[in-house]
C-alpha positions in Angstrom: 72.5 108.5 89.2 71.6 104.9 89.8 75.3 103.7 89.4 76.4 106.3 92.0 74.0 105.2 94.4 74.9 101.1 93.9 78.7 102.5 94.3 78.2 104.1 97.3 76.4 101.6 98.8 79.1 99.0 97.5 81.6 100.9 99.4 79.5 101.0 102.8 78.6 97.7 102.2 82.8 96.4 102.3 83.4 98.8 105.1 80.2 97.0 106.6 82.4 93.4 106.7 85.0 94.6 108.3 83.2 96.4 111.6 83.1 93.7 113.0 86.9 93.6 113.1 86.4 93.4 117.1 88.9 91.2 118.5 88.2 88.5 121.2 90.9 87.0 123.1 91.6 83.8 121.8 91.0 80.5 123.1 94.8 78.6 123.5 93.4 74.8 125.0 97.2 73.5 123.7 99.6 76.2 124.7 101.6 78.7 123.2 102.3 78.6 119.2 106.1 77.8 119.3 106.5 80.4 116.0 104.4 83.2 118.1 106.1 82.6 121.0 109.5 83.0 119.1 108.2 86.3 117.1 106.8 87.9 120.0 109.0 89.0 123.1 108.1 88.3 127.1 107.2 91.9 127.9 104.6 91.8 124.6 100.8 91.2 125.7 99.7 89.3 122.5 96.1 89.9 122.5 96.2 93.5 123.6 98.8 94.0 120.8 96.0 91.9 118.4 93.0 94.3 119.7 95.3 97.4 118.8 96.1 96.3 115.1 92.7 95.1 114.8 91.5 98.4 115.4 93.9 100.4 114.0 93.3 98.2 110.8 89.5 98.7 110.8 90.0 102.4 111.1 92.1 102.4 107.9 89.9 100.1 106.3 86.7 102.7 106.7 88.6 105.5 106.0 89.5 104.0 102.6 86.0 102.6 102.1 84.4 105.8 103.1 85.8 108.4 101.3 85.4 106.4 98.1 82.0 106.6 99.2 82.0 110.1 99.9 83.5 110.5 96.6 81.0 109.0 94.9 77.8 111.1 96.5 80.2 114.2 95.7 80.0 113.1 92.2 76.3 113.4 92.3 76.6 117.2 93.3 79.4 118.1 90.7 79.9 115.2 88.7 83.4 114.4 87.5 84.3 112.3 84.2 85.1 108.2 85.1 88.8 109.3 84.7 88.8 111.2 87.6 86.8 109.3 89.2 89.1 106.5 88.7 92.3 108.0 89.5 90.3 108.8 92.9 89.2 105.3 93.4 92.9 104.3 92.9 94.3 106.6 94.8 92.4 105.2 97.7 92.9 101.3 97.4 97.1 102.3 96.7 96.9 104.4 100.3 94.6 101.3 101.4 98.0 98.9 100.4 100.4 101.1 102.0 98.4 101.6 105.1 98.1 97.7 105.3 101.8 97.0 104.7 102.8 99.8 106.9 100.6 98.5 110.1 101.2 94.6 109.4 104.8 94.6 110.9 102.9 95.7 113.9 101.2 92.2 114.5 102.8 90.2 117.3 100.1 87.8 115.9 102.2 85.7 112.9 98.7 85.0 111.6 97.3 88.6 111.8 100.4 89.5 110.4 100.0 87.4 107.6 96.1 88.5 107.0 97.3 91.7 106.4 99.6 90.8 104.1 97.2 89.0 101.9 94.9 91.8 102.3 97.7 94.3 101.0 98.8 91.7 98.3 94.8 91.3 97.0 94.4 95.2 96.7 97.4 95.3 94.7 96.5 92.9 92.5 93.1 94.8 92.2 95.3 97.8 91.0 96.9 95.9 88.2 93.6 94.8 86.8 90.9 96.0 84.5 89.0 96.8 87.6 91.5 98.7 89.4 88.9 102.0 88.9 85.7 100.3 90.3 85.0 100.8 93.9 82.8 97.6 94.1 85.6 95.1 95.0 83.6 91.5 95.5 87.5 90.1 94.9 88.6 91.7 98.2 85.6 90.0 100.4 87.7 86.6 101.0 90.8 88.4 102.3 88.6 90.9 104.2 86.6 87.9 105.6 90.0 86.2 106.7 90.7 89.5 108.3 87.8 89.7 110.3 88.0 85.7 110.9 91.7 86.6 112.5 90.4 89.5 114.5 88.0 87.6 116.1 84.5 88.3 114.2 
């Protein structure tokens, strides 16, 4: 029981750095970034487009996060062997990838575009690892830092 309470609160814990996903309007003392302003067309409010995916990205991120750790206090109820338990676990992070990859071409933002990306690129890699099956993910906190970092928090 111990381990199912440390995952659970490993998976509340991740979803926990990226709440703060929150974006502020950023600062621009210089003027427009010449590769945003060639990505993004005139009638596209950048920031409110930012705030959107922002959002729209934390909202995937906790529904991923959470129902591993729903998962994991069902499995305190009616425990399940660690092979289902896995197959779960990476069942969520591959939705978690595909939920990133779909929502980053969404980003007017080149560089929340990118943090995206290199958030879907380090859950993949999770996936081909040994630790694909774990939910505590300590490998995904610098990409979900940069995410937060791009959103604003």
């Amino acid at each position: 029981m111990g381990k199912s309470v440390r995952t659970v609160l490993a998976g509340v814990a991740l979803a926990g750095l990226v709440a703060g996903c929150d974006p502020a309007p950023k600062n621009d003392a210089g003027g427009a970034d010449p590769s945003a302003t060639a990505a993004a067309s005139p009638t596209v409010d950048v920031a409110a487009n930012s705030k959107q995916v922002c959002e729209t990205t934390l909202a995937v991120v906790k529904k991923h996060f959470v129902a591993m750790a729903d998962d994991a206090i069902a499995a305190i109820d009616k425990p399940v062997s660690a092979k289902e338990q896995g197959e779960k676990v990476r069942g969520h992070y591959t939705a978690l990838a595909q939920d990133l990859r779909k929502e980053a071409p969404t980003a007017v933002d080149p560089q929340l575009r990118t943090a995206l990306e290199n958030l879907a690129t380090a859950v993949e890699k999770r996936l081909t690892g040994p630790k694909a099956t774990e939910v505590e993910a300590p490998d995904l906190d610098p990409t979900l830092k940069a995410l937060d970092s791009t959103c604003g928090r």
